[in-house]
Structure formats: structure tokens, C-alpha cells
C-alpha positions in Angstrom: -3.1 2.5 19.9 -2.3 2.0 16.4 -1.5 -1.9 15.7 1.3 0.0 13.1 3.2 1.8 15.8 2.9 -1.0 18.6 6.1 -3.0 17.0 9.7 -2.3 16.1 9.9 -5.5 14.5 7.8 -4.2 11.4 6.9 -0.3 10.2 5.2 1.1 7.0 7.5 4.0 5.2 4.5 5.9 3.0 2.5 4.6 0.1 4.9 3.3 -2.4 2.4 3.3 -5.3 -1.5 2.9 -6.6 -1.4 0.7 -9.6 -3.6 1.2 -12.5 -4.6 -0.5 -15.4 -4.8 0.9 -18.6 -5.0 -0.5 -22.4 -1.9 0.9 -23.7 0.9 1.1 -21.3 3.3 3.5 -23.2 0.7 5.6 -24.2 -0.1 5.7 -20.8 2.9 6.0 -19.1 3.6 9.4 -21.4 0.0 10.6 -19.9 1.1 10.3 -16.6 4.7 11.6 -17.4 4.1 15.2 -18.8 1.0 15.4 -17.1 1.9 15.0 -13.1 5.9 14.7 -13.7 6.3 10.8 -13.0 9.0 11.0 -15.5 11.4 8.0 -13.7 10.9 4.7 -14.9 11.9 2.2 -10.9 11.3 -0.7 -13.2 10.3 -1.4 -16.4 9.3 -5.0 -16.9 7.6 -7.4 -19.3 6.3 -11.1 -18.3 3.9 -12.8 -16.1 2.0 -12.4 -13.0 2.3 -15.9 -11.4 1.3 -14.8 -7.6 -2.0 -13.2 -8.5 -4.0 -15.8 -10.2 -6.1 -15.4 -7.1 -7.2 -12.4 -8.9 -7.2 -13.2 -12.4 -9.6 -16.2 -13.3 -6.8 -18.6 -12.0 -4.9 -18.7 -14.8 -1.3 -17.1 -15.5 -1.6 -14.2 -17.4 1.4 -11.7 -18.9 1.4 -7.8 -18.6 3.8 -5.4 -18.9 4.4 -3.0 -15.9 6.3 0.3 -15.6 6.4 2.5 -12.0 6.5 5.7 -12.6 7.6 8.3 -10.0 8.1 11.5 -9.4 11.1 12.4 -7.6 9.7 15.9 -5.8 8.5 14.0 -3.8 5.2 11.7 -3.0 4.7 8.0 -4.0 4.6 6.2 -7.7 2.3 4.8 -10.0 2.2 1.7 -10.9 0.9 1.6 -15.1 -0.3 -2.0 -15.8 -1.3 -4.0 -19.1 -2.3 -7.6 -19.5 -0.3 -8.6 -22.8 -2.3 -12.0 -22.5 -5.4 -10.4 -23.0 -8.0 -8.0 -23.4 -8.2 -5.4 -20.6 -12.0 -5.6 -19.7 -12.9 -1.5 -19.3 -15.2 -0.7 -16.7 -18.9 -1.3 -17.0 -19.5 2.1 -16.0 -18.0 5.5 -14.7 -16.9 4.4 -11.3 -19.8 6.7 -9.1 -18.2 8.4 -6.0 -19.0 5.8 -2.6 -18.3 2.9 -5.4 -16.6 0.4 -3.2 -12.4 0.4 -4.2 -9.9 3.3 -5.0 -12.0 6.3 -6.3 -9.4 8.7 -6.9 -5.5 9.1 -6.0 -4.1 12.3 -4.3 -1.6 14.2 -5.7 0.0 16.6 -3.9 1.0 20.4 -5.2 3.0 23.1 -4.1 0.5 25.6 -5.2 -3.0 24.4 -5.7 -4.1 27.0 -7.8 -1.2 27.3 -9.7 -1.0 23.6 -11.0 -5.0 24.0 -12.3 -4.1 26.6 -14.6 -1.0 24.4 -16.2 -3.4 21.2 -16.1 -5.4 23.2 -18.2 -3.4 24.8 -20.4 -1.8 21.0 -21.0 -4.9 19.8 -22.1 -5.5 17.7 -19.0 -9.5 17.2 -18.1 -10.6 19.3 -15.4 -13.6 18.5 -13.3 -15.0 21.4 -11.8 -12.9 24.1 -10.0 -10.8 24.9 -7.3 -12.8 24.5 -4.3 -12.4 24.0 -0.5 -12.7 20.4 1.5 -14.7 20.1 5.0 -11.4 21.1 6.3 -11.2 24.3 4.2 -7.9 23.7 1.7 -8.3 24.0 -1.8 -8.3 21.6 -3.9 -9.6 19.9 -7.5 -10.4 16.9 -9.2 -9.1 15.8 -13.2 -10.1 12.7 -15.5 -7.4 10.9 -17.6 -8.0 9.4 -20.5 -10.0 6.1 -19.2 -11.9 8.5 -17.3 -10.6 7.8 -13.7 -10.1 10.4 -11.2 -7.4 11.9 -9.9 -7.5 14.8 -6.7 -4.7 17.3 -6.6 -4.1 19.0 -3.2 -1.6 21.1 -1.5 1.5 19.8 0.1 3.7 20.3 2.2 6.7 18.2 2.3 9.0 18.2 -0.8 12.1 15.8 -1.4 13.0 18.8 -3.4 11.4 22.1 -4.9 10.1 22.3 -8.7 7.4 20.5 -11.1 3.5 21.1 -11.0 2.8 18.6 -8.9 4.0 16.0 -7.1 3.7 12.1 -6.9 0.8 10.3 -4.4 -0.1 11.4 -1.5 -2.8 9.1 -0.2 -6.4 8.3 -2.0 -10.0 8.5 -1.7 -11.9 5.1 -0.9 -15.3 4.1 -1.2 -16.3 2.1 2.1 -19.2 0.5 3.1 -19.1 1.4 6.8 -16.2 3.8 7.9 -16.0 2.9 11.4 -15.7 -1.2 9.8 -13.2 0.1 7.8 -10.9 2.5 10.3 -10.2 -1.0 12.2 -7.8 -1.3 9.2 -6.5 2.0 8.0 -6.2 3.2 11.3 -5.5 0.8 13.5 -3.4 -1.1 11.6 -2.0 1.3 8.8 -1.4 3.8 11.3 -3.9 6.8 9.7 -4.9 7.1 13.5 -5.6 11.1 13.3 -9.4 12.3 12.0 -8.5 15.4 10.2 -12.7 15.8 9.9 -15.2 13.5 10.2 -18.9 15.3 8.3 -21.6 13.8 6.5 -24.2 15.7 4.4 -23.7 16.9 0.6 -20.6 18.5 -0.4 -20.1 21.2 -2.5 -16.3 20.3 -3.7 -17.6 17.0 -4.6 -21.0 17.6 -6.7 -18.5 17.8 -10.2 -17.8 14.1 -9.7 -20.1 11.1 -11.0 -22.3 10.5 -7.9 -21.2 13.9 -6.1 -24.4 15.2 -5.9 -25.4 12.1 -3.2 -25.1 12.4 0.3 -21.9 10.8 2.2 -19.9 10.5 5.1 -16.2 11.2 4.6 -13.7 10.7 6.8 -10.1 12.4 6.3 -7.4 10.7 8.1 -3.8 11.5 8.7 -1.0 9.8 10.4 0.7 11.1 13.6 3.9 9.0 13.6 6.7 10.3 11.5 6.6 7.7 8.8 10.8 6.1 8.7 12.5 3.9 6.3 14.7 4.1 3.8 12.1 6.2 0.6 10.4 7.9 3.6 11.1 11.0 2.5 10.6 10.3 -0.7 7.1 8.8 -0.1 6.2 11.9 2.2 2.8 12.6 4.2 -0.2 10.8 2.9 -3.8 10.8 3.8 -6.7 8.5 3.5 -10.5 9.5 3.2 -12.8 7.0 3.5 -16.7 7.6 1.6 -19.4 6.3 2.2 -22.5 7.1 0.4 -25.5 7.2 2.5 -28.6 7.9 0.0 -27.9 4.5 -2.5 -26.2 1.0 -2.6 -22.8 1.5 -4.4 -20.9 -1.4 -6.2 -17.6 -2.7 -6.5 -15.3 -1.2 -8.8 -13.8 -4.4 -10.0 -17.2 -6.8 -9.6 -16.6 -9.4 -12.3 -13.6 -8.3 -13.8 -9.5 -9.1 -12.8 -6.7 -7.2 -11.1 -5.2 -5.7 -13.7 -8.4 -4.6 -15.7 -8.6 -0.9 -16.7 -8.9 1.3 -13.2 -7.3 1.6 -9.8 -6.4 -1.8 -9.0 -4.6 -1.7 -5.4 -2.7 1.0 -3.0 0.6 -0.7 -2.4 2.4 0.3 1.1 6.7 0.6 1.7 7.2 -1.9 4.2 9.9 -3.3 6.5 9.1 -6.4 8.3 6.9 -8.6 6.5 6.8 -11.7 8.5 5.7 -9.4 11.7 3.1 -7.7 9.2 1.6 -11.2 8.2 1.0 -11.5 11.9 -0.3 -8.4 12.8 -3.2 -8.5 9.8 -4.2 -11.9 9.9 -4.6 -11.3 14.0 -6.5 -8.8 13.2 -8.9 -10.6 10.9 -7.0 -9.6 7.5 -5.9 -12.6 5.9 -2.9 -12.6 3.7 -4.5 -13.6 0.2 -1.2 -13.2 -1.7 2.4 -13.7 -0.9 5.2 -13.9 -3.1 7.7 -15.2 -0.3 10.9 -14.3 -1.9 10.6 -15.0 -5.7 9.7 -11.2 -6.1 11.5 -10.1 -9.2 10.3 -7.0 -11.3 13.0 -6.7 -13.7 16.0 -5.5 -12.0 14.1 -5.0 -8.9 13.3 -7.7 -6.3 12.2 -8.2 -3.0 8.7 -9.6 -1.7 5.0 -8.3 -1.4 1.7 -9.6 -0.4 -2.0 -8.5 -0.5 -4.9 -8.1 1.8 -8.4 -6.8 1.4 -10.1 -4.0 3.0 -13.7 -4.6 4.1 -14.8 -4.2 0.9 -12.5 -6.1 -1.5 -10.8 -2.8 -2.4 -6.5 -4.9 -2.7 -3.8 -3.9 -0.2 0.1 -4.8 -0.8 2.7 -4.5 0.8 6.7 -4.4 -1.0 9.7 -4.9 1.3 12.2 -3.7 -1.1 15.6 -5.4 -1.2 17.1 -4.3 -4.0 16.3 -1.3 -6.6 18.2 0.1 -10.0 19.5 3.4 -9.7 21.9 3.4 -12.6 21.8 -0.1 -14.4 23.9 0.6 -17.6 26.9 0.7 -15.3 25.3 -1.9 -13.2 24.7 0.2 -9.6 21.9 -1.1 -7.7 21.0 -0.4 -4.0 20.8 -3.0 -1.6 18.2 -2.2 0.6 19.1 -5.5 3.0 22.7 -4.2 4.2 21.8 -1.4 5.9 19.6 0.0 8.7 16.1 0.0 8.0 14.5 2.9 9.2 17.5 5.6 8.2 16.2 6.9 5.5 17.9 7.6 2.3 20.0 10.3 1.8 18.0 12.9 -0.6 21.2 12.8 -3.2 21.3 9.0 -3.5 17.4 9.0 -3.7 18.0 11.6 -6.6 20.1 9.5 -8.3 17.5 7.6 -9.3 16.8 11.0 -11.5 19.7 9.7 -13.7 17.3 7.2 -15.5 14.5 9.7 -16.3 12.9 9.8 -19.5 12.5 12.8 -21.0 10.0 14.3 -24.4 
């Protein structure tokens, strides 16, 4: 039984967000924005990153962070710049079966139809539509640091409109699946194998290192995820790759969180103390916790981190307190009410009110 669902004293809502680093993070943020619709700025903050110099050369370094989401539904992204520094771009084109986040999922209402207005926006396709081991279509784009990105059909919808939706889970390079299911199933709660097939793929030849052989591994979650953004956040899926015909390397090897590319998978939480339990019990040591000094902007609560297996970051937000409207000062304060009632969709589309438009 799933480590996730054992507990009432802690429960994960959805994926709140994938962070990313880019160079530029208004020039990003306006990629992302009028290409997949995350066109509500949750925070927007400046200043520095005191918790993670675990991850960045132990040393205190600034960046500026906006999370961007899309309120159709699905989770956000987080768009990340060191202002201290240089970001260091990657050595390479991450390779598919690179250990760490290879591509996001976005979810669509129609698959077919948000290709042909990715295209005609300009956006970088990679390949075609084409049909996963469990035959629904799907496709793959670049941005402009030349990370991946995987849009495929959904079917849960805070509400109807937009090209696509917000995230909907990611693909992960592993070095062992069945290593790496004893956290992402067994303790994340993706505890259904939607397929489980190793050989070469045809949907996944377009991709740098596609042509290889691999072993993917589509999981879902059968709980009915609860919380206060659960509908918001949605269904999300995980599929684990592992190459099988070469030694793949880590995405981030001798650079910092916060460096361009997918630098963690961030999960809603409720229940943190029980969660610090659960992982390091589990053999999942917390490596970051911000105890309660969490404070992006007008937004605070607490998070921490773990790594997978492989390195590839984990946090987890318990949100206490978020912005919906802050030039007449309402805020939403998660901590006075029940926990696992979600949102009502109108106050969740309230958030709508700050959205920046072209």
C-alpha cells in the first residue's frame, strides 16, 4: 500500500509546480505565457535563496522568481533566475534516460488541435502527433533553451478554454525503475502502472537520444488526490525512463539548482512534519527545510527537498497563505480552514483577477 495513502495526518494535493531556470526571467515568463496560457503571476518575487545553499556552491545567492499558472486547470511553473550570477547553460542537449526532469507534461483538451496553434505561434515542434505504448496521442516541443516539453490529452478541467493546460506530471530519467517506484509509488502515491514496455519507441525517436532502447514506466495515481488547489492541480502522471543501450548522466552534474533546465518537481502538501517522517523512514532524507521562514513575496508557508535515486530534487510546499487580489490586500489563509476541502472553483478563479495580459 502506498506509504501516501497509509496516513491522515499528511496527504499530497497534485504537483504544484516544476521550476525551471532560464537566463532571462521576463523574457521567459512571456514564452511560457502566450505559449501554454500560464498567464497568472501566484508570486512574483526578487531576493535570495538562503535554504538552498546545499545546492548552490554554499554560498547565498539572489534570483528572481515568478510562478506562473494556468488556471484551466493543471499545475504551475516555476520561472527562475540567479540575479547573483551567471546562469551556467547546460553542457549539452539533455539526451532522453539523462538522469533528472526530461520533459514536463502538459495536458490539452484536444491533442491535435493544440499542435496546429503551437505551430502556427511559432512554438518548436519536435516530430508529430503520435501514439504512446498506451495508444493516446501525443507530441513533444523545445522552448527556447532547448528543453522539452510533452503535451497530452486531459481530462479534468477546472474550467473549459485555452490550448492547453498547466502540468500534468513529467518524464524522468531513472537509473533503475523498480529503485525508483519505492519513491514515486510507494511514497508519492503513483501506485497504478498505466504500461510498463521496453524496446524502441516510435513516439520517442524525434527526441535527442530517442532512437536508444528504454524501459518506460507510466504511472498514475488511484486515490482521488484532496486539498484545498486539488482541483486545480488535477490528474498527474509520472513516467519513469530508463535507457538500456548506454550510461546516461545527470542533468545538473557540476552545475547549481537554479542553472538553466528543469531544476525540481515541487508537490501540494498538507502535513509536513508527518511527511519528514514518512521519507526519511523510508530512506529519503530531508536535505532542505525551510521550517517556517518561507516567504515568497506575499506568499508564505514552508517547503523542503528530497532526492530521487538519482539526485533528480523533490519539494514539497505546505501553503499557508496565498495573494489572490493584493492591491486591496485579500489574501487566503490556507491555515483556518479544513485541509482536504478543496477550494471552491470561483475563489480559485479569483486568482484570474491578477493575470497579465499582451
Amino acid at each position: 500500500m502506498s506509504l501516501a495513502m497509509d496516513s491522515p495526518e499528511w496527504f499530497l494535493s497534485g504537483i504544484q509546480q516544476i521550476g525551471v531556470g532560464v537566463p532571462d526571467v521576463m523574457e521567459a515568463f512571456a514564452w511560457f505565457r502566450t505559449s501554454f496560457g500560464t498567464d497568472v503571476p501566484i508570486f512574483d518575487d526578487a531576493g535570495e535563496a538562503p535554504f538552498m545553499t546545499r545546492y548552490t556552491g554554499n554560498a547565498v545567492h539572489s534570483r528572481h522568481a515568478i510562478l506562473a499558472a494556468n488556471l484551466h486547470g493543471g499545475g504551475a511553473f516555476e520561472i527562475w533566475q540567479f540575479t547573483s550570477r551567471a546562469p551556467s547553460p547546460m553542457p549539452a542537449a539533455p539526451a532522453l534516460g539523462d538522469f533528472g526532469i526530461f520533459s514536463p507534461r502538459l495536458k490539452a483538451p484536444d491533442v491535435g488541435a493544440a499542435f496546429d496553434a503551437l505551430r502556427a505561434a511559432g512554438v518548436e515542434i519536435v516530430g508529430k502527433v503520435a501514439t504512446d505504448p498506451a495508444g493516446r496521442g501525443q507530441f513533444f516541443v523545445r522552448d527556447p533553451q532547448g528543453l522539452s516539453y510533452q503535451v497530452v490529452e486531459g481530462q479534468d478541467w477546472l474550467s473549459k478554454g485555452g490550448t492547453t493546460g498547466g502540468v500534468a506530471g513529467a518524464m524522468i530519467g531513472v537509473s533503475d525503475v523498480d529503485r525508483s517506484r519505492r519513491l514515486y509509488s510507494d511514497i508519492l502515491g503513483y501506485d497504478e502502472v498505466i504500461y510498463d514496455e521496453s524496446g524502441r519507441f516510435d513516439d520517442l525517436s524525434p527526441l535527442s537520444g530517442g532512437e536508444g532502447r528504454f524501459r518506460r514506466v507510466l504511472l498514475g495515481h488511484s486515490a482521488v488526490r484532496v486539498g484545498a488547489f486539488s482541483r486545480l492541480l488535477g490528474q498527474s502522471r509520472i513516467e519513469l525512463v530508463q535507457a538500456l543501450d548506454r550510461s546516461p548522466r545527470k542533468l545538473f552534474e557540476g552545475r547549481f539548482w537554479g542553472d538553466i533546465g528543469f531544476i525540481q518537481i515541487c508537490f501540494d502538501i498538507y502535513g509536513m512534519d508527518r511527511l519528514h517522517a514518512v521519507c526519511e523512514g523510508a530512506g529519503y532524507p530531508v536535505t532542505v527545510d525551510s521550517a517556517d521562514a518561507f516567504d515568497m513575496g506575499e506568499a508564505s508557508g514552508r517547503f523542503c527537498y528530497i532526492e530521487d535515486p538519482d539526485g533528480t530534487l523533490i519539494e514539497f510546499v505546505e501553503t499557508h497563505r496565498i495573494p489572490i487580489l493584493k492591491k486591496i490586500g485579500w489574501y487566503l489563509n490556507l491555515e483556518k480552514r479544513n485541509p482536504r476541502r478543496p477550494l471552491p472553483n470561483w475563489m480559485v478563479g479569483a486568482l484570474g483577477l491578477g493575470r497579465v495580459r499582451d
